[in-house]
Each structure stands twice: as structure tokens, then as C-alpha cells.
C-alpha positions in Angstrom: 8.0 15.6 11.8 5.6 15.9 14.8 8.2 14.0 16.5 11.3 16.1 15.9 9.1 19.1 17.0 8.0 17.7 20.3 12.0 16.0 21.0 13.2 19.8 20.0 10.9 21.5 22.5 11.9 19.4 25.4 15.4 19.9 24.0 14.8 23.9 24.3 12.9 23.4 28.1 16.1 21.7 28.6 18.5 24.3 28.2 16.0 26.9 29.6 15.9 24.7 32.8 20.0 24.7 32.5 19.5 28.6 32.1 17.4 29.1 35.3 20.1 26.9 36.9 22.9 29.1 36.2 21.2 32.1 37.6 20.7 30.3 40.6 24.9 29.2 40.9 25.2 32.6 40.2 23.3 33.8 43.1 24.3 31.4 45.4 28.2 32.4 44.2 27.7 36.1 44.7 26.1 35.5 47.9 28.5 32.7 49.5 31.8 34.1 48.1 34.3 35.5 50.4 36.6 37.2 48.4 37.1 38.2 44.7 39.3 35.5 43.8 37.0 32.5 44.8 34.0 34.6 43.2 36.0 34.7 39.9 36.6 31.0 40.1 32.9 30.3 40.8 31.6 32.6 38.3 34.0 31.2 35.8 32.6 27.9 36.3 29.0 29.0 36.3 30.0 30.8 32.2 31.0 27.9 30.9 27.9 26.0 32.2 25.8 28.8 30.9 26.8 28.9 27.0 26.5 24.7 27.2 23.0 25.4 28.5 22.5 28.2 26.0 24.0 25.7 22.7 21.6 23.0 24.1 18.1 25.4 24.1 20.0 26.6 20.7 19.9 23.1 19.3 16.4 22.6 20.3 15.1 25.5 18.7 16.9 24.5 15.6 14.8 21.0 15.8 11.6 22.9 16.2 12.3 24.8 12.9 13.0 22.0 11.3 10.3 20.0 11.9 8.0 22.9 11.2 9.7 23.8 7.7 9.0 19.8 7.2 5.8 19.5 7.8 
């Protein structure tokens, strides 16, 4: 169970690290856009990659869980 803990923490630093990277596009998009239209498109993009990352750190945290309950 020690290694379903471990796997779910580096899946949770995972998504976290797909987190921080969707603040960043989110940034960069509000900073490079040039009119609404392209910032909606961006920023569309950037939600979808955002609730992946999100299910993915979800998943993890899920693993950790288990393999404490387990143990």
C-alpha cells in the first residue's frame, strides 16, 4: 500500500503542476489577447485544460486515501 500512496502523491503533484500551468495560460492569455473574441477562445481552451488537471490531482488524492485506509 506504500506504493499506491507514493504513485497517488506524484499523481496529485501532477495535476497541481497542470494547475499552476493553467494559471500561467491564463495570464499569458489575458495579457497577449487583442480583443474579446480571441481571449474567449484562449480562455476556453485554458477551462477545459484546467478541470483535466483538476480530475488528475482528484484521482491522486483518491489513491492516497486508499492506500492509507489499506494500510
Amino acid at each position: 500500500m506504500q506504493l499506491l500512496i507514493l504513485l497517488g502523491a506524484a499523481v496529485s503533484l501532477a495535476g497541481i503542476g497542470g494547475l499552476i500551468w493553467c494559471i500561467l495560460l491564463a495570464v499569458k492569455a489575458r495579457s497577449t489577447s487583442a480583443n474579446d473574441d480571441e481571449l474567449r477562445v484562449r480562455l476556453q481552451r485554458v477551462v477545459v485544460l484546467n478541470m483535466g488537471a483538476l480530475g488528475v490531482s482528484a484521482i491522486g488524492l483518491m489513491m492516497v486515501v486508499s492506500g492509507i485506509l489499506l494500510t
